[in-house]
N, C-alpha and C positions, 0 to 999 in steps of 0.2 A: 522386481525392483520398483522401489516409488519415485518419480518423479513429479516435476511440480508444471503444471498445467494452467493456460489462461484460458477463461470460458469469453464470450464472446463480447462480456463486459468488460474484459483486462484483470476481471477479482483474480487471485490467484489462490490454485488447489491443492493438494499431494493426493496422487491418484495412482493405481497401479499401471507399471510403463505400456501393457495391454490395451487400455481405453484413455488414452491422449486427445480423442476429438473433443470439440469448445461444450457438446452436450453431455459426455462422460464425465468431463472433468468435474460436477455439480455433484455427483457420487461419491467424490474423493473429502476428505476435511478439506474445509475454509482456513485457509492460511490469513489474507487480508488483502488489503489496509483496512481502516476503517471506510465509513463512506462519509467526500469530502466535501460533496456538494456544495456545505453552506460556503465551500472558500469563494464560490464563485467564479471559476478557471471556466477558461472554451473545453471547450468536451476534447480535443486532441491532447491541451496539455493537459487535463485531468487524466486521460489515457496513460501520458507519455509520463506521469508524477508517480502512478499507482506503479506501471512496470521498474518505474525505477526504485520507488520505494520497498518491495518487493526483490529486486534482483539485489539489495541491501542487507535483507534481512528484516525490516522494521516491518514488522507483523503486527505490534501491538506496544503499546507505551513501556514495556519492560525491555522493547528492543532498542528502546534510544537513549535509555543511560549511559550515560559515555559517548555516547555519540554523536555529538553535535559537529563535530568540524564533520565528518562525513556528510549527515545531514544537511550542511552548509554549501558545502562542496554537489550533491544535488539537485540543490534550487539554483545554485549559481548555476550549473549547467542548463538550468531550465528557465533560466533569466526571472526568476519568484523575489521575490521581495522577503526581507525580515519580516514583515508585519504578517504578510503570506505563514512563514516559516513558526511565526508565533500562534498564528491559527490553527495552523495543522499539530501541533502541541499540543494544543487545548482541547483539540478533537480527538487526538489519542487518550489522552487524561480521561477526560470523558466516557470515551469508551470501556478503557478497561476500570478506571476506577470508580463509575457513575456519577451523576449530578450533583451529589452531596456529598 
C-alpha cells in the first residue's frame, strides 16, 4: 500500500506503507508544495501552510484550478493575508510553468 509521508521538513512523499519513518520517506516520490520561503512566514507557519496545503491536495499549480475558495478557506485558517495568497500563486506558476 502507498501512503503519503512527511520527512522532517513537512515536504510531503508517497512512499511504501513499510518505510513511514521522516528518513524513508525521501525514497518515496516528491509530492510537494513548492518551496515557499521567499513568502517570508515564521518556520511553524510555513510548517503548518505546507501540511495543509498538502492534506488539500495542492501539489503543484494544476492542483489549484478551481480552487480558490478552498485555498481561501486555508490561509483564513492560518490568519495569511490575500497578498500572502497571491504569492503563494506565483510560486506555484513559477514552479510548474517556469520563469518565462
Amino acid at each position: 500500500m502507498v501512503v503519503k509521508c512527511f520527512d522532517e521538513n513537512h515536504w510531503a512523499w508517497l512512499v511504501d506503507s513499510d518505510y513511514t519513518d521522516e528518513y524513508a520517506c525521501k525514497m518515496g516520490i516528491y509530492l510537494g508544495p513548492p518551496d515557499l520561503t521567499e513568502m517570508g512566514l515564521s518556520e511553524i507557519t510555513m510548517l503548518m501552510l505546507r501540511e495543509k496545503l498538502v492534506d488539500h491536495f495542492f501539489y503543484n499549480a494544476e492542483t489549484l484550478v478551481n480552487q480558490r475558495k478552498t485555498l481561501l478557506d486555508v490561509f483564513n485558517e492560518l490568519n495569511l493575508t490575500k497578498r500572502q495568497l497571491q504569492a503563494l500563486i506565483s510560486i506555484y506558476q513559477r514552479d510548474f510553468y517556469g520563469d518565462g
